[in-house]
C-alpha positions as a Python dict, from the first residue, in 0.01 Angstrom:
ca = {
    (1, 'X'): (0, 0, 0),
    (2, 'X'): (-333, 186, 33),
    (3, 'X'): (-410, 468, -150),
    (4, 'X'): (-389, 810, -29),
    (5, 'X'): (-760, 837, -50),
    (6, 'X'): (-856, 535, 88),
    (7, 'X'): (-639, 581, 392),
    (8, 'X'): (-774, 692, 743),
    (9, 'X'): (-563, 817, 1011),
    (10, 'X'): (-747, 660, 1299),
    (11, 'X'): (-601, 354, 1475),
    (12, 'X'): (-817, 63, 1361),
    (13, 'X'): (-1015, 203, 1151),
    (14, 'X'): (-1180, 9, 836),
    (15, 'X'): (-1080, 86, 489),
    (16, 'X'): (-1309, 306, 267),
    (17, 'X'): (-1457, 3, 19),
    (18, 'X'): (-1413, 52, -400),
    (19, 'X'): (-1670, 206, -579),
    (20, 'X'): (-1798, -49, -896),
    (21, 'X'): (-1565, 80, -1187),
    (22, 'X'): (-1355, 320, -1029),
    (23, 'X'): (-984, 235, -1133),
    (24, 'X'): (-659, 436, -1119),
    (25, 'X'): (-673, 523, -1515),
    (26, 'X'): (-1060, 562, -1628),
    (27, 'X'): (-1131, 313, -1949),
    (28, 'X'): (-1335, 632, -2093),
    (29, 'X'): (-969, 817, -2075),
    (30, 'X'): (-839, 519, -2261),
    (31, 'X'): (-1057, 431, -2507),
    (32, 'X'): (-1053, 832, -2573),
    (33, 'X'): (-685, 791, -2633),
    (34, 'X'): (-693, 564, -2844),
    (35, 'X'): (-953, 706, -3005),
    (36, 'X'): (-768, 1034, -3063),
    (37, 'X'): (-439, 855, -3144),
    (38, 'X'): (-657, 626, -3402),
    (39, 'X'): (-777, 982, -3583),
    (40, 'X'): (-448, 1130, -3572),
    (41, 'X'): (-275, 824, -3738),
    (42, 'X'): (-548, 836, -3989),
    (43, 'X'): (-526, 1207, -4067),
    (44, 'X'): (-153, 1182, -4110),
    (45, 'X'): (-150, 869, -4365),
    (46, 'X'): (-392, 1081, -4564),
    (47, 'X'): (-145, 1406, -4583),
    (48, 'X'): (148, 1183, -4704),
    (49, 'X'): (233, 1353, -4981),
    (50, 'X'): (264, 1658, -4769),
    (51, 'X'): (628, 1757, -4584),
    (52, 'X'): (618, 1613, -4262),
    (53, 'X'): (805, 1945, -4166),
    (54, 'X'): (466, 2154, -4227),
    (55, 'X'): (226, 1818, -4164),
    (56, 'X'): (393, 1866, -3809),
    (57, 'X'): (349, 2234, -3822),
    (58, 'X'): (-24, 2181, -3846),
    (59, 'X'): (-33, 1966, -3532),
    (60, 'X'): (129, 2130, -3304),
    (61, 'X'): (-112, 2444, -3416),
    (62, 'X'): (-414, 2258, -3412),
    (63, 'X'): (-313, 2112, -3006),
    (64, 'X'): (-259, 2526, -2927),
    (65, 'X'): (-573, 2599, -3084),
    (66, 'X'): (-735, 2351, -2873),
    (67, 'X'): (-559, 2515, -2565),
    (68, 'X'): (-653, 2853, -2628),
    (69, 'X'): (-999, 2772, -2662),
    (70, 'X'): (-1004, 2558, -2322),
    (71, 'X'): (-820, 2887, -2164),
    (72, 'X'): (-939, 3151, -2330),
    (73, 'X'): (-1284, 3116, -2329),
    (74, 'X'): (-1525, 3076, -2067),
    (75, 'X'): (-1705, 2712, -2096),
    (76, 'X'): (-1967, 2571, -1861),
    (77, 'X'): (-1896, 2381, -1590),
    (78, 'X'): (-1658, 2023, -1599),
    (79, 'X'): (-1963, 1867, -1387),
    (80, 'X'): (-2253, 1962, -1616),
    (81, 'X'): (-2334, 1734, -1960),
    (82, 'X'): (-2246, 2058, -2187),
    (83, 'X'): (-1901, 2122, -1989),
    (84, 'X'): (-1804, 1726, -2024),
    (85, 'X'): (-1854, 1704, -2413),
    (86, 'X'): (-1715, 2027, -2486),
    (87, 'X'): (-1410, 1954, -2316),
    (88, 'X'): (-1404, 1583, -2426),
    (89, 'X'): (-1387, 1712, -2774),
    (90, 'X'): (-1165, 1963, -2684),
    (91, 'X'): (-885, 1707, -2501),
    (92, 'X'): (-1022, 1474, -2843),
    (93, 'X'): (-841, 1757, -3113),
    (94, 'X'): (-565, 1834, -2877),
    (95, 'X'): (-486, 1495, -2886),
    (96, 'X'): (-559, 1436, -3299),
    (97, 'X'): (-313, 1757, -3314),
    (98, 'X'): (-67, 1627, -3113),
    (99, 'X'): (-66, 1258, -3320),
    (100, 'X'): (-30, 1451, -3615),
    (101, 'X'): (255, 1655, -3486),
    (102, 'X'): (460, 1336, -3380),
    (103, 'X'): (429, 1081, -3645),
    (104, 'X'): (557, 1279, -3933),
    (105, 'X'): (873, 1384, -3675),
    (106, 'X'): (895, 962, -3639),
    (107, 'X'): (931, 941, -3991),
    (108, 'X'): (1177, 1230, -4007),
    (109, 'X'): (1377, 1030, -3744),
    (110, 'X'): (1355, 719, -3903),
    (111, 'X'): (1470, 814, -4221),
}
């Protein structure tokens, strides 16, 4: 099936052709997953001794912290270099926040 962007309504006409590197998921989206999910794991081991009750606590305020800054204050623009890294690191923390709010509610549920 073609994609909803690549299709054209016209009988006969030629499909649009693939830009080098464009892909349904981005790898920079991945590797920035993982990335975040890497940190989180890793700030988490280090707060073991912690409650994972309040360890969780901490996440999910750091991930609203994160979304109150991307809503609640005006940032450049998404298209500009400035706008990209500023939200990059703010999706990056929302992410670490979020890690760090699930795995100590995994161990909760596991034991």
């Amino acid at each position: 099936m073609i994609p909803q962007e690549d299709r054209d309504e016209t009988p006969g006409a030629q499909r649009k052709g693939t830009r080098i590197g464009a892909t349904r998921v981005p790898l920079h989206l991945v590797f920035q997953a993982c990335v975040g999910v890497i940190i989180g794991i890793g700030i988490t081991s280090l707060f073991a001794g912690v409650m994972p009750a309040k360890l969780a606590l901490a996440g999910v305020l750091v991930a609203i912290a994160a979304w109150i800054v991307e809503q609640g204050f005006r940032l450049p623009d998404a298209m500009s270099i400035t706008g990209a890294r500023i939200r990059l690191a703010l999706r990056l923390v929302s992410l670490v926040g979020f890690t760090i709010a699930v795995a100590p509610l995994m161990a909760l549920i596991e034991g």
